[in-house]
Every structure is written in C-alpha cells, then in structure tokens.
MDTraj code that builds the backbone (N, CA, C; nanometers):
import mdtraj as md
import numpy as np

residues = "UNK UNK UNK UNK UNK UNK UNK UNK UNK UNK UNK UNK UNK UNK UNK UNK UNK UNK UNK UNK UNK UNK UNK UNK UNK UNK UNK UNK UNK UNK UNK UNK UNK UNK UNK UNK UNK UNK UNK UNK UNK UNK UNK UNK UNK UNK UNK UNK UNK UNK UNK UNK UNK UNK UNK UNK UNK UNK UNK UNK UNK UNK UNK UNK UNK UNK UNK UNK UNK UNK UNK UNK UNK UNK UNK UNK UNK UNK UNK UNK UNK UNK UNK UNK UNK UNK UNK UNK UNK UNK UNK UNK UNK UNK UNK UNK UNK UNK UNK UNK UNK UNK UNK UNK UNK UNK UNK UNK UNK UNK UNK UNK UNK UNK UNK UNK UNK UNK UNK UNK UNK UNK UNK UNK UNK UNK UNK UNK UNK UNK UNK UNK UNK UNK UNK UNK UNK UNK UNK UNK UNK UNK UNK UNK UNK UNK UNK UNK UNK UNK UNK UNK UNK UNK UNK UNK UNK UNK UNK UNK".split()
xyz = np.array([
    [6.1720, -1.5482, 0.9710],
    [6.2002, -1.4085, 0.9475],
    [6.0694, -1.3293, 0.9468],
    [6.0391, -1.1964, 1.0056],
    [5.9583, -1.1001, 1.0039],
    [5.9861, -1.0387, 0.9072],
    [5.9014, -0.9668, 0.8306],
    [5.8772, -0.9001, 0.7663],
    [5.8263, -0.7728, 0.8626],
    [5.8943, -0.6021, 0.8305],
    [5.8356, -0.5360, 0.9010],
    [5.7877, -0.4459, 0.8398],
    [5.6443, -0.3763, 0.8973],
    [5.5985, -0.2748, 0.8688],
    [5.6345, -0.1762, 0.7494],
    [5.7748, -0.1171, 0.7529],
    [5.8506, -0.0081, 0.6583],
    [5.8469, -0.0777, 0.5288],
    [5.8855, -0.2547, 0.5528],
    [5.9422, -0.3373, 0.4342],
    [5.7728, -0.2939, 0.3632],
    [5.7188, -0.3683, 0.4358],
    [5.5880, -0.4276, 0.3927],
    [5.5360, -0.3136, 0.2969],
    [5.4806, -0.1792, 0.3688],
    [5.4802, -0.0863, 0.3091],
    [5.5013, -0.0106, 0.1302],
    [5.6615, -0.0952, 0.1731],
    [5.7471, -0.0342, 0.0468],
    [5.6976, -0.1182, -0.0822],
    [5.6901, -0.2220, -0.0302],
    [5.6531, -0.3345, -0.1598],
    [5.4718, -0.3431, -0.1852],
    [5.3913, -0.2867, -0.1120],
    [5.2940, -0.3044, -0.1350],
    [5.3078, -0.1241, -0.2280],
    [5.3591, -0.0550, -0.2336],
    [5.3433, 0.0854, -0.2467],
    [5.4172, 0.0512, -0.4299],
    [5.4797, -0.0827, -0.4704],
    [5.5250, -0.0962, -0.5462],
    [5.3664, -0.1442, -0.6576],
    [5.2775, -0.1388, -0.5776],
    [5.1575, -0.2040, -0.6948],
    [5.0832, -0.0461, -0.7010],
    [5.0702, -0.0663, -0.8337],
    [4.9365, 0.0976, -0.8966],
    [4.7835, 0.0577, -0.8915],
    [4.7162, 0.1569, -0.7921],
    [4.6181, 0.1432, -0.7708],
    [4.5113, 0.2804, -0.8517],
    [4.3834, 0.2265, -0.8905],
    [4.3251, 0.3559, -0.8662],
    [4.2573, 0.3808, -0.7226],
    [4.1915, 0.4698, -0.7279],
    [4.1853, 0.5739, -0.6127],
    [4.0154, 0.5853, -0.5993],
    [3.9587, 0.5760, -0.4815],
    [3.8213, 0.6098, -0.4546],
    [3.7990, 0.6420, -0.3278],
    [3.6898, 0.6449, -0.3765],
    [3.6247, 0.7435, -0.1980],
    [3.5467, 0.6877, -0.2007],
    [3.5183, 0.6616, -0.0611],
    [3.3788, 0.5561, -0.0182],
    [3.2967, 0.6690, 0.0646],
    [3.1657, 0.6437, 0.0672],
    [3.1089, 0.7397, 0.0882],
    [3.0080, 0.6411, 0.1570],
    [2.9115, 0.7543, 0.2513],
    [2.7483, 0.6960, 0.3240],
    [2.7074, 0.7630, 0.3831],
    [2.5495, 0.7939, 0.3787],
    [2.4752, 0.8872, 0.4957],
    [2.4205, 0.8428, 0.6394],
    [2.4599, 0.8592, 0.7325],
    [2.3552, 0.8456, 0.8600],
    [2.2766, 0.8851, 0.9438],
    [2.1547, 0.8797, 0.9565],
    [2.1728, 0.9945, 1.1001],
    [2.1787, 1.1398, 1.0579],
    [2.1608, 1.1735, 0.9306],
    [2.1383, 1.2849, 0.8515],
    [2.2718, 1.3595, 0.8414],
    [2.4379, 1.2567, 0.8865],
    [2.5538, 1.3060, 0.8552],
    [2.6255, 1.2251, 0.7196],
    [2.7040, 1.3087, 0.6521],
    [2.7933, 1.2577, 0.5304],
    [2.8567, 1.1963, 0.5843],
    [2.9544, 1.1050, 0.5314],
    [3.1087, 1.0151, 0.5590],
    [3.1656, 1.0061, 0.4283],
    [3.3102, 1.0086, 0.3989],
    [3.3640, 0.9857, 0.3175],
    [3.4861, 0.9241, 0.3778],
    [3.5361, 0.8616, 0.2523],
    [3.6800, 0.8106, 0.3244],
    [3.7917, 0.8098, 0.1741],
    [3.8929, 0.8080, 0.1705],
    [3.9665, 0.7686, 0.0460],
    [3.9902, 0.6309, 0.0771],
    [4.0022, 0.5607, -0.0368],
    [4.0373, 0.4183, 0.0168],
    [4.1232, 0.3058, -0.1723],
    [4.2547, 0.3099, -0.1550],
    [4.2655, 0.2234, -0.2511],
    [4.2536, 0.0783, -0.2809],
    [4.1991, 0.0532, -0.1480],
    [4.1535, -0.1333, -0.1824],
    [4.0257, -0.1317, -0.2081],
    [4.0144, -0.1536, -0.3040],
    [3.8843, -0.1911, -0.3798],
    [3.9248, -0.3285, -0.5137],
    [3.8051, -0.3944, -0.5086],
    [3.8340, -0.4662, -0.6034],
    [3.6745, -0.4919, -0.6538],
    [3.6446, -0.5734, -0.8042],
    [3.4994, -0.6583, -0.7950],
    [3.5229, -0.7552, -0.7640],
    [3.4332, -0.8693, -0.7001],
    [3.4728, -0.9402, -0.6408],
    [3.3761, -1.0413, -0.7121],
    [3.2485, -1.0355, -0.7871],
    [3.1530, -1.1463, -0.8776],
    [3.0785, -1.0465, -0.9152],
    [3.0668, -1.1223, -1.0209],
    [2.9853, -1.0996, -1.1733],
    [2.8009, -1.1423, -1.0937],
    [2.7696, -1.2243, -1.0487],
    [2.6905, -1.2740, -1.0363],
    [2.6510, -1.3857, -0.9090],
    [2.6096, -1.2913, -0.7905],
    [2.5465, -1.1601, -0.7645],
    [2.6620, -1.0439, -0.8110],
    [2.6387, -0.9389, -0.8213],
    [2.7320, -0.8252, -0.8441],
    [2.7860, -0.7945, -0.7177],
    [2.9074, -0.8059, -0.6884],
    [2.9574, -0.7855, -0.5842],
    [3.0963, -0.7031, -0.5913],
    [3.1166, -0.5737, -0.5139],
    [3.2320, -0.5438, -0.4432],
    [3.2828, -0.5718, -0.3351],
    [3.4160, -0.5165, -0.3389],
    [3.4689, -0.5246, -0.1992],
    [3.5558, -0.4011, -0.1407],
    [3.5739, -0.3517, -0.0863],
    [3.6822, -0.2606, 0.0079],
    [3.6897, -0.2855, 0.1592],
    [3.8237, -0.2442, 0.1516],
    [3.8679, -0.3021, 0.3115],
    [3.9080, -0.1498, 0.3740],
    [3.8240, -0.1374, 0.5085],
    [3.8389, -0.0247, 0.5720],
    [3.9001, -0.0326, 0.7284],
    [4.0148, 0.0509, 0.7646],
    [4.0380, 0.0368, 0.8964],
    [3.9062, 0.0709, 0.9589],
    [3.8876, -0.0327, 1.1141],
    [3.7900, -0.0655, 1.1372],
    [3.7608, 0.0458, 1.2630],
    [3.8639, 0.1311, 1.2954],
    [3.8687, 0.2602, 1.3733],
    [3.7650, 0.3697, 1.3149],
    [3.7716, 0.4025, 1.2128],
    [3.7737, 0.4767, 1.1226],
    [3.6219, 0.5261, 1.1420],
    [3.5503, 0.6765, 1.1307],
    [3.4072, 0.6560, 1.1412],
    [3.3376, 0.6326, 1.0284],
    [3.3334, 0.6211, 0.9047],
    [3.3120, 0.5618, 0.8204],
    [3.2584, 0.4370, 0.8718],
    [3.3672, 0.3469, 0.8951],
    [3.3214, 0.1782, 0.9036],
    [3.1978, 0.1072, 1.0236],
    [3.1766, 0.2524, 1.1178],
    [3.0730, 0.2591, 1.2100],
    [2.9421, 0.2913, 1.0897],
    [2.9502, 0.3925, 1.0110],
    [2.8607, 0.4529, 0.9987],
    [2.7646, 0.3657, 0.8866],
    [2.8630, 0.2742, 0.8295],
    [2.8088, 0.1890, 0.6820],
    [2.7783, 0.0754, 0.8062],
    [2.8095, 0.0160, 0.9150],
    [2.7572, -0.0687, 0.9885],
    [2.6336, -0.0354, 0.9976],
    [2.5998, 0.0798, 1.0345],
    [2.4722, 0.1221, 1.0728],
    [2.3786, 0.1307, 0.9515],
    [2.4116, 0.2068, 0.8402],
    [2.3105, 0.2862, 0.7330],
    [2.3081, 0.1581, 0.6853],
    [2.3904, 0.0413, 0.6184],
    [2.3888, -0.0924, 0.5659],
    [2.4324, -0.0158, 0.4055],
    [2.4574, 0.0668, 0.3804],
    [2.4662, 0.1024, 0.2424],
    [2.5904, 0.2220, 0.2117],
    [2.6432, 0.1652, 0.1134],
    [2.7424, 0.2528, 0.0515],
    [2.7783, 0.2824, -0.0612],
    [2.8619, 0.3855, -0.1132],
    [2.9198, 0.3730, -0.2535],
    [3.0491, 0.4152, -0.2807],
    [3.0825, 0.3811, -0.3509],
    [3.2457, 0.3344, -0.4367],
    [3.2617, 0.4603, -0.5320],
    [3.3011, 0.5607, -0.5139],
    [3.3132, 0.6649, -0.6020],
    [3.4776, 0.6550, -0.6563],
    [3.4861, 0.5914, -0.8048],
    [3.6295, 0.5599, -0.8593],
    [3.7103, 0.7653, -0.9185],
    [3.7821, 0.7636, -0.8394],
    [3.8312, 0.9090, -0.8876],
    [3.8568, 0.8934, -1.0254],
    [3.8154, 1.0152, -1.1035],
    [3.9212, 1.0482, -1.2395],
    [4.0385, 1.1578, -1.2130],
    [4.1372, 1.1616, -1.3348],
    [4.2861, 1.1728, -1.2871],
    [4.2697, 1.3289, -1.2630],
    [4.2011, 1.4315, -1.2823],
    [4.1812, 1.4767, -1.2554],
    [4.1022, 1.5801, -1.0675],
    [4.1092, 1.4653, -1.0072],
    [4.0423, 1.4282, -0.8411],
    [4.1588, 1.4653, -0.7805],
    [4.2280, 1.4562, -0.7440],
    [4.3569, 1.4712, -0.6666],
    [4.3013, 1.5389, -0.5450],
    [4.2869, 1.6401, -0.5326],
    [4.1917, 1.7284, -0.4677],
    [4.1328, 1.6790, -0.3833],
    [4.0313, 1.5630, -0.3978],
    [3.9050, 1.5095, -0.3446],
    [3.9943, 1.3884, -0.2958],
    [4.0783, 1.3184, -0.3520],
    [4.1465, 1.2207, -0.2835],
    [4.2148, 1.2859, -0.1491],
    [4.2702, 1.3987, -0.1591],
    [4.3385, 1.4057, -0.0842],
    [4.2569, 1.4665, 0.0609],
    [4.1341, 1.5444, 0.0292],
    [4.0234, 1.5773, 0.0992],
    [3.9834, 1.4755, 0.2228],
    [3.9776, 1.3619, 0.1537],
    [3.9015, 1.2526, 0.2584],
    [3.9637, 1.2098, 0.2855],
    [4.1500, 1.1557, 0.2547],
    [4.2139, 1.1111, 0.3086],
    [4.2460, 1.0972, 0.4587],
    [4.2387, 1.1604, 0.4895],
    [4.2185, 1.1948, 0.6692],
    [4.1454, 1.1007, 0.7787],
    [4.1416, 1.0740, 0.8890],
    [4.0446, 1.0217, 0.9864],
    [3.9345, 1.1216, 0.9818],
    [3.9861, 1.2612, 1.0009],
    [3.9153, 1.3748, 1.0368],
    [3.7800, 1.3939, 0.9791],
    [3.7235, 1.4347, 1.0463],
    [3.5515, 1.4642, 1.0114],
    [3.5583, 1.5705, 0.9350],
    [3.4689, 1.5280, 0.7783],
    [3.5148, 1.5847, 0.6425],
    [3.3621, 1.7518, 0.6764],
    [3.4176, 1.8092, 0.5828],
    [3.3554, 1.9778, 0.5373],
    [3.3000, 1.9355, 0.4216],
    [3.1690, 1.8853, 0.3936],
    [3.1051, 1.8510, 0.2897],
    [3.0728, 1.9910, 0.2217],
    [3.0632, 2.0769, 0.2886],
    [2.9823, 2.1757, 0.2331],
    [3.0809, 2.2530, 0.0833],
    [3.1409, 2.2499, 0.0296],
    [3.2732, 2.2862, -0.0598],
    [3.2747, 2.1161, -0.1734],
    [3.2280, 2.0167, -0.0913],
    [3.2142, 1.9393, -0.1736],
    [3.1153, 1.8950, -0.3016],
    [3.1170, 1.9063, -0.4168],
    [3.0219, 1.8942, -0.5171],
    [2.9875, 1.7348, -0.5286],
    [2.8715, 1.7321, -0.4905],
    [2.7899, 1.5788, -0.4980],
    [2.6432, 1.5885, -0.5164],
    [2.5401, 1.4833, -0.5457],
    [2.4662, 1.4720, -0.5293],
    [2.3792, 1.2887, -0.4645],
    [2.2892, 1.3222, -0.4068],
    [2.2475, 1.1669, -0.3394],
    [2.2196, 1.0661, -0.4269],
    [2.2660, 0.9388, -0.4138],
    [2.2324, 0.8378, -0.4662],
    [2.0788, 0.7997, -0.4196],
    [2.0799, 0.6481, -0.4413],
    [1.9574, 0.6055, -0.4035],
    [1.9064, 0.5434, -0.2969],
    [1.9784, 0.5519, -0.2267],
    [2.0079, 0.5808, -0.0700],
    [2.0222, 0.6458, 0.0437],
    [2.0129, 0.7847, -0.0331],
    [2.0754, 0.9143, 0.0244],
    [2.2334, 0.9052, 0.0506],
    [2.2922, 0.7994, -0.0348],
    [2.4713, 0.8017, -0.0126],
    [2.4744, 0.9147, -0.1236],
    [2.6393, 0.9754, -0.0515],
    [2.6816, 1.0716, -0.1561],
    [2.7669, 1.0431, -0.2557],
    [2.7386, 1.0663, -0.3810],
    [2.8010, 1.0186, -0.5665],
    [2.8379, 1.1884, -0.5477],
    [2.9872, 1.1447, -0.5689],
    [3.0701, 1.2738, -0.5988],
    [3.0698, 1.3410, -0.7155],
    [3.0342, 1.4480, -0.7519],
    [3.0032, 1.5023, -0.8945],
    [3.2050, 1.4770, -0.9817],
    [3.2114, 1.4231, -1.1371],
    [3.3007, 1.4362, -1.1740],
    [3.3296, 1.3253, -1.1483],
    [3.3116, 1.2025, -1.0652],
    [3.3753, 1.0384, -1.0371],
    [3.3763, 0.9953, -1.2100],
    [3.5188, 0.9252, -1.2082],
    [3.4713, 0.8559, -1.3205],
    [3.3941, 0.7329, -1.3275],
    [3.3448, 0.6861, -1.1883],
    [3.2150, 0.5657, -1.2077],
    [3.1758, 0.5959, -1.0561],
    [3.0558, 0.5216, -1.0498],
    [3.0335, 0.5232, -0.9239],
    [2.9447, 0.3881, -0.8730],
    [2.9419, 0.3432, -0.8090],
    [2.8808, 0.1812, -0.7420],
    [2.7905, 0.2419, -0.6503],
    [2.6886, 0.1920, -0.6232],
    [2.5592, 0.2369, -0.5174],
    [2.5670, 0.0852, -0.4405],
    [2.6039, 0.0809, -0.3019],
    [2.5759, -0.0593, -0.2877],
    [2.4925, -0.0916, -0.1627],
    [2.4586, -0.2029, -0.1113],
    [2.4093, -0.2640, -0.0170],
    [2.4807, -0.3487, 0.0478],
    [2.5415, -0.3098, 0.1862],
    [2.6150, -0.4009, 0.2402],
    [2.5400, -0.5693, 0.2546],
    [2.6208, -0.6420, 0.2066],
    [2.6073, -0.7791, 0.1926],
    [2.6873, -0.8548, 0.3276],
    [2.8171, -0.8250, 0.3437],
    [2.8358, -0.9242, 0.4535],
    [2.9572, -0.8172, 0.4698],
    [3.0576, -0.8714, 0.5939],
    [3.2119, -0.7943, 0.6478],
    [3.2898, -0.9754, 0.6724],
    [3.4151, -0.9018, 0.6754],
    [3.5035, -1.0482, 0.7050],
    [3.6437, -0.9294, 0.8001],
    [3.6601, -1.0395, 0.8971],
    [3.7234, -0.9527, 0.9801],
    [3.8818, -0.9873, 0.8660],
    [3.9934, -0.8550, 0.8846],
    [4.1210, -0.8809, 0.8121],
    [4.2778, -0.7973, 0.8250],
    [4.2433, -0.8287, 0.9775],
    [4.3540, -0.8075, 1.0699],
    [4.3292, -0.6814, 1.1275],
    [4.4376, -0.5960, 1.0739],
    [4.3466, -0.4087, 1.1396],
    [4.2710, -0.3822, 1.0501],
    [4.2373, -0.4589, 0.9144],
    [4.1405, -0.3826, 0.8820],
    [3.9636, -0.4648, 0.8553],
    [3.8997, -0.4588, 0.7541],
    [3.7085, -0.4971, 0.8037],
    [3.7438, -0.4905, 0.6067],
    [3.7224, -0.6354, 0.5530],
    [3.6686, -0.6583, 0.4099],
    [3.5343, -0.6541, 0.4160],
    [3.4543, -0.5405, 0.3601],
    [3.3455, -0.4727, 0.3563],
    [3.2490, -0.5401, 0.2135],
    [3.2071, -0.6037, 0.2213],
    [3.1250, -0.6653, 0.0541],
    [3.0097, -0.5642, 0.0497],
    [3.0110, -0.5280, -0.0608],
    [2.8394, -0.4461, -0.0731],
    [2.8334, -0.5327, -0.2136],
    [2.6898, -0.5269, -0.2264],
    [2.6247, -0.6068, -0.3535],
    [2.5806, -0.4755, -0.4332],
    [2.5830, -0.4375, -0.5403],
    [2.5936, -0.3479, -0.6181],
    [2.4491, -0.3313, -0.6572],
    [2.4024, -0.1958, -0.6444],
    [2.2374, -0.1949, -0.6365],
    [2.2335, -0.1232, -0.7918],
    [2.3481, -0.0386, -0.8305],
    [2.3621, 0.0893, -0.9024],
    [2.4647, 0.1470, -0.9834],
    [2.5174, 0.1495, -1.0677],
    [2.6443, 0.1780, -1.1319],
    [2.6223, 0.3317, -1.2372],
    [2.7168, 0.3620, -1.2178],
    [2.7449, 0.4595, -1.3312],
    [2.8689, 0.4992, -1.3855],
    [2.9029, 0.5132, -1.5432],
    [3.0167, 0.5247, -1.5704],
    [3.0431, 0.6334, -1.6070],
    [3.1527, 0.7050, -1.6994],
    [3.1812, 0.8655, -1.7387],
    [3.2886, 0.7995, -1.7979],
    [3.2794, 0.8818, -1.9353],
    [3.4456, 0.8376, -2.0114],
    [3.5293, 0.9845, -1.9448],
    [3.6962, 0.9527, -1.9396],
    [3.7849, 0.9923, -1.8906],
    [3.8583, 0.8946, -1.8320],
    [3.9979, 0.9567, -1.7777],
    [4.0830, 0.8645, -1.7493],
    [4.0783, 0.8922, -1.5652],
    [4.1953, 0.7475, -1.5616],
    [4.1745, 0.7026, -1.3968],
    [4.2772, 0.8399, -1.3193],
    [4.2566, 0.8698, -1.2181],
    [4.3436, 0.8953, -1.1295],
    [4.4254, 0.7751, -1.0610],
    [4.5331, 0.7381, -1.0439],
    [4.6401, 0.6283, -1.0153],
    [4.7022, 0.6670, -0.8982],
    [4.7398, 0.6039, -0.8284],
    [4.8104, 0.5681, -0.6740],
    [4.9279, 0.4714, -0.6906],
    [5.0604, 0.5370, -0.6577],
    [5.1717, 0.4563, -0.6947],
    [5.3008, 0.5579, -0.6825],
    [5.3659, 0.4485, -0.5580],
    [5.4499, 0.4445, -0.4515],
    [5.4493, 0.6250, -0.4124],
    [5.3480, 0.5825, -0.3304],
    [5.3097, 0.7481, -0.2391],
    [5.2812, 0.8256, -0.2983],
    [5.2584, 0.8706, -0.4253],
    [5.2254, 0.9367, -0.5146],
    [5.1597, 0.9184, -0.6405],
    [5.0246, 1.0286, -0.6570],
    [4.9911, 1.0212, -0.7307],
    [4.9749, 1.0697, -0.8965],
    [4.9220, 0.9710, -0.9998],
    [4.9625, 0.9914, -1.1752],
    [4.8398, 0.9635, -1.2240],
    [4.8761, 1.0157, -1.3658],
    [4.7516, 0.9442, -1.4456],
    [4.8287, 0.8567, -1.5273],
    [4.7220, 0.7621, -1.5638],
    [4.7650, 0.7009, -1.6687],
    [4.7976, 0.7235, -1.7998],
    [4.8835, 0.6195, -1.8501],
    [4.9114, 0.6889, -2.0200],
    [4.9141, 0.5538, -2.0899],
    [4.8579, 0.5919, -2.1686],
    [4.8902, 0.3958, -2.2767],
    [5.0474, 0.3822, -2.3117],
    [5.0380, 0.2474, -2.3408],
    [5.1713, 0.2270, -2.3709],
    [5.1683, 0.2422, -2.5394],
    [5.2723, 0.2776, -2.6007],
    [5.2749, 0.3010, -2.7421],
    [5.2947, 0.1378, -2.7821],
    [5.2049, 0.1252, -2.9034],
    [5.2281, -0.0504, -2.9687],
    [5.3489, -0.0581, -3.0829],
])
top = md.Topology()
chain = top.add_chain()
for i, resn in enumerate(residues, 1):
    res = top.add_residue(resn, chain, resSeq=i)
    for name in ("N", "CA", "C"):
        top.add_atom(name, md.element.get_by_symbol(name[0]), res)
traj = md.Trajectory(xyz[None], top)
C-alpha cells in the first residue's frame, strides 16, 4: 500500500512544531526561509539540524557562505513566519534584525537564536538535512510561537 501525499501531509500536520527562520548572508545578499524542521541533534559537539527543500535559494546560499542561523520565533512572530514563508526573494528592508557573527541575520524579538557553522548535509529525498555546529546561542524569556495542523498557536501549560 502507498501512502499518498494528502494522507501523509495530514498526519504529519498532526505533530506541534515550533517555528523558525533560517537565515544567511552572501555575496552581500540576506536569505531567510521559515522552516519547522529543526531539531538539536548533540550535546557534544553542539550540533543542529534543519532540513531545507533543496530548490530553495536559501539552501544555495548556506552552501556557499558555510554559515547559518536558527532564529526560534516567539508566539508573538506570526508576521515574520509568515514573511519568509515563501520561495520568493524576501524585502529585508521592513525587517528588524541585526548581524550575527558572521554577518548572518538574528531577527530582533526571536525567542533564541543559534549562530552556526555548516558542519556536513545528508541528502533526504526532496529535501537536504543541513547540520550546522553551533558557534553562538542566545536566549529571551517568552513563549514559543507553535505550528499545528496548518495553523498557527501559542502555547499554554496544562493546569496540574
């Protein structure tokens, strides 16, 4: 039996994600992307991961610069998620950021942000598992912006 596309979709849309934007400079241009696969992937080396369609100019542009960052939205982002969501070549100029240590762009307001160094890629079907080794972190108290089934929430604790 196949499993198709619509199915697949539906049940993966059944897991809550948070929400980030991957970001990198090249060539003296921005990139951003929204992207909810992210995970950490080791403690030691410090390692992430996100998986990017491999179309995408983003996944050219971190080939090239070797460096990126993981900007985790707070629930408050909606806005900015929905900004980069696109293929389309983003209007930085309206966007509030400042450069990492790389010259990647850290979105002003992220509730964390990862500075990384691409470490290795693993090919993963249509899309490119992207490892960066974590050069840089920063956190911000506030809550997550959440991704779940096509729409987005914030979180709320559960009462004990």
């Amino acid at each position: 039996m196949t499993l198709d596309a619509a199915l697949f979709r539906q049940v993966m849309s059944r897991f809550a994600s948070g929400v980030t934007v991957v970001t990198t400079s090249h060539a003296g241009e921005l990139y951003g992307l929204t992207v909810s696969s992210f995970t950490s992937l080791s403690l030691e080396p410090r390692l992430a991961l996100v998986c990017l369609d491999g179309r995408t100019r983003i996944h050219a542009a971190i080939a090239a610069a070797q460096v990126f960052a993981i900007n985790i939205l707070a629930s408050d982002q909606e806005a900015l998620s929905r900004h980069f969501a696109g293929p389309q070549k983003h209007d930085w100029s309206a966007t509030a950021h400042t450069l990492g240590l790389h010259g990647t762009p850290l979105l002003n307001g992220a509730l964390a942000t990862l500075e990384c160094r691409l470490a290795n890629t693993f090919p993963g079907g249509d899309h490119t598992i992207v490892v960066g080794e974590i050069e840089q972190a920063n956190a911000a108290d506030g809550a997550p912006l959440v991704y779940y089934r096509a729409g987005y929430h914030a979180l709320t604790a559960l009462e004990d």
